[in-house]
Backbone as CSV, one residue per row, in Angstrom:
resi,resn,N_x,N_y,N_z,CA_x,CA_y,CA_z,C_x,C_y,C_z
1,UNK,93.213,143.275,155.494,92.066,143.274,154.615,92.279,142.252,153.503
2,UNK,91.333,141.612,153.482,91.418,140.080,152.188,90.948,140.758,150.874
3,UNK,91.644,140.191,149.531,91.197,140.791,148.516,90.312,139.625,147.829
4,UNK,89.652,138.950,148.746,88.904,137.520,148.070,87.207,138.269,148.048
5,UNK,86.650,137.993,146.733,85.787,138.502,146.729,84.474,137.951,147.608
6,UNK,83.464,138.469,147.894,82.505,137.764,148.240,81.897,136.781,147.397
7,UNK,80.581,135.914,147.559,80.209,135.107,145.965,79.137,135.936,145.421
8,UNK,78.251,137.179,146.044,77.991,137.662,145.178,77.956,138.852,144.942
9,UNK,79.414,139.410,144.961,80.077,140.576,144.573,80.647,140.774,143.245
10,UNK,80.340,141.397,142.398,81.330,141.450,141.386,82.619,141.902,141.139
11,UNK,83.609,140.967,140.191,84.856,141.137,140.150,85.919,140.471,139.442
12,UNK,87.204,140.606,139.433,87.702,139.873,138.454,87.920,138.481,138.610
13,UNK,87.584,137.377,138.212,87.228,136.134,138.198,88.415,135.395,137.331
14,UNK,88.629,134.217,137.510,89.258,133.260,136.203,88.300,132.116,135.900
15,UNK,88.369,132.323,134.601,87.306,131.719,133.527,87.879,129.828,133.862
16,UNK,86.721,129.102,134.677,86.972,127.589,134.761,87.390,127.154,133.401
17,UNK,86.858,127.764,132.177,87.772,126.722,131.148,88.844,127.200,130.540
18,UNK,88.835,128.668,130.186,90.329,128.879,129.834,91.555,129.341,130.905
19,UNK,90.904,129.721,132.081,92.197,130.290,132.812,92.681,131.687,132.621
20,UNK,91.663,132.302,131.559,91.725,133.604,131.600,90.919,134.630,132.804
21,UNK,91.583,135.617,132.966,91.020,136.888,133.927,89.685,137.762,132.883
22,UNK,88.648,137.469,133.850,87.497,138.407,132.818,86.827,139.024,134.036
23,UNK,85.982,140.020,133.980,85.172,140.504,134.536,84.043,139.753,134.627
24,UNK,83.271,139.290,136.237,82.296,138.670,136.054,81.117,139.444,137.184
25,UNK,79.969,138.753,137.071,78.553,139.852,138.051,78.650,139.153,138.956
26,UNK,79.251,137.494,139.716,78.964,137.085,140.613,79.819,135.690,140.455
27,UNK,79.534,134.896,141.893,80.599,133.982,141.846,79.889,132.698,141.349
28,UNK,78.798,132.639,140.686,78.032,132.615,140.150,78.279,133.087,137.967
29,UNK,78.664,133.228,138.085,79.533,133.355,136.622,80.486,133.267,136.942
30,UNK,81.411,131.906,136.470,83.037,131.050,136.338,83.045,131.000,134.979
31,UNK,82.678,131.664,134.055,82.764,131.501,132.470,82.848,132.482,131.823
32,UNK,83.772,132.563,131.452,83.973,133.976,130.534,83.122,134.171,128.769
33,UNK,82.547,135.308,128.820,81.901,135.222,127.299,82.398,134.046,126.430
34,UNK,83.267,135.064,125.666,83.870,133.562,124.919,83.506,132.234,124.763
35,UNK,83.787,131.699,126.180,83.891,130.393,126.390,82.857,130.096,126.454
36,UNK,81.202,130.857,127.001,80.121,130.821,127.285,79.528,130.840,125.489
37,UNK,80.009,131.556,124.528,79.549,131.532,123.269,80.109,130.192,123.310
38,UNK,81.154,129.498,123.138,81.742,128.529,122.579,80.719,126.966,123.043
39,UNK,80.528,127.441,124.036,79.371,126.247,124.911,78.367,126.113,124.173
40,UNK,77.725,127.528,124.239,76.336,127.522,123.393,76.222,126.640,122.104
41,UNK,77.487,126.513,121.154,77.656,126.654,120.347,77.541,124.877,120.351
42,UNK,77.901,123.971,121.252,78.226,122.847,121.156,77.000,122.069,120.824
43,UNK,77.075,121.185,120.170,75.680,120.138,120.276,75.803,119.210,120.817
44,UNK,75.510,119.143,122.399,75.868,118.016,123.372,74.287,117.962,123.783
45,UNK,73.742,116.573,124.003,72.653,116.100,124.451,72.882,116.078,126.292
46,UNK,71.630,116.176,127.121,71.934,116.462,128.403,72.586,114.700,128.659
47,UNK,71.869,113.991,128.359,72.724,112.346,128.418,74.124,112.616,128.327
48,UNK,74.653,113.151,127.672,76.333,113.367,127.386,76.797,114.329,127.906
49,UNK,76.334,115.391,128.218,77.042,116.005,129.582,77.045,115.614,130.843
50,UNK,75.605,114.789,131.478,75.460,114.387,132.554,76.601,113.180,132.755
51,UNK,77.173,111.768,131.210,78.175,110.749,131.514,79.302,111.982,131.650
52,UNK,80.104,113.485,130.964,81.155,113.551,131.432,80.994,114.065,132.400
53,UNK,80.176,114.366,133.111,80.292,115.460,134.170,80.616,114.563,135.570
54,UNK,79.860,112.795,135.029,79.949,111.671,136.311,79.110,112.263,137.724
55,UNK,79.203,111.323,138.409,78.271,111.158,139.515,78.573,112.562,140.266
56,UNK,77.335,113.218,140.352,77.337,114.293,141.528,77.641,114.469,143.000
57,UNK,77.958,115.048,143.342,78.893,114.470,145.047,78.530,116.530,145.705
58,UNK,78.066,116.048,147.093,78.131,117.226,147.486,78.804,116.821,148.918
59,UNK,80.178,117.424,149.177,81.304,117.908,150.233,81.871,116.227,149.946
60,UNK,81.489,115.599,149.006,82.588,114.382,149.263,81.455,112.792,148.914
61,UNK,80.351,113.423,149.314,79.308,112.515,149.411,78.361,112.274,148.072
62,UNK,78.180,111.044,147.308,77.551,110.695,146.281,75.814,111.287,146.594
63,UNK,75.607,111.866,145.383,73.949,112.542,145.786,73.402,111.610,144.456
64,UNK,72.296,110.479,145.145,71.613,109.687,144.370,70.635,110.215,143.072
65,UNK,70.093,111.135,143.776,68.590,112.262,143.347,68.918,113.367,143.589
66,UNK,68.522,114.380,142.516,68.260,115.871,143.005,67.431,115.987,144.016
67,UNK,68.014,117.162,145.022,66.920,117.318,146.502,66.856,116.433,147.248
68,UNK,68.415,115.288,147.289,68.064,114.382,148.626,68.594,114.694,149.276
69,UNK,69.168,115.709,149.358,70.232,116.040,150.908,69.620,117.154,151.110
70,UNK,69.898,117.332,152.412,69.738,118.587,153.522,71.158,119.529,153.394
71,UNK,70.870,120.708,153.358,71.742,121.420,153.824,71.809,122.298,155.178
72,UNK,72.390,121.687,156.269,72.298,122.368,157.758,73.003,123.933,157.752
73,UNK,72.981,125.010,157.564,73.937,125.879,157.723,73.792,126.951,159.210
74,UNK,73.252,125.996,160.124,72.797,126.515,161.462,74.286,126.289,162.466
């Protein structure tokens, strides 16, 4: 029996920015309060999250536009 959760099962998670263990509703929350207040808290323009976040890539592949790829899961 695997103790890996499903993605939308709830359970104990580690928080993508601190590396702490929190309780989360889904795999779908990677952010622990805290860190989620601490975000809120920032004054970043979407221009400046979009340069650090850099070019979007889905499985490896540069995505030009939102909604130009297909996803086959057949």
């Amino acid at each position: 029996m695997s103790s890996r959760l499903l993605p939308n099962e709830p359970g104990d998670r580690k928080c993508l920015k601190c590396n702490e263990m929190f309780r989360s509703k889904s795999a779908a929350n990677r952010i622990c309060k805290k860190c989620s207040q601490i975000n809120a808290s920032l004054k970043v323009s979407e221009a400046q999250l979009a340069r650090e976040r850099g070019a979007k890539r889905l499985n490896g592949n540069l995505i030009e536009e939102q909604d130009t790829y297909e996803m086959n899961f057949s």
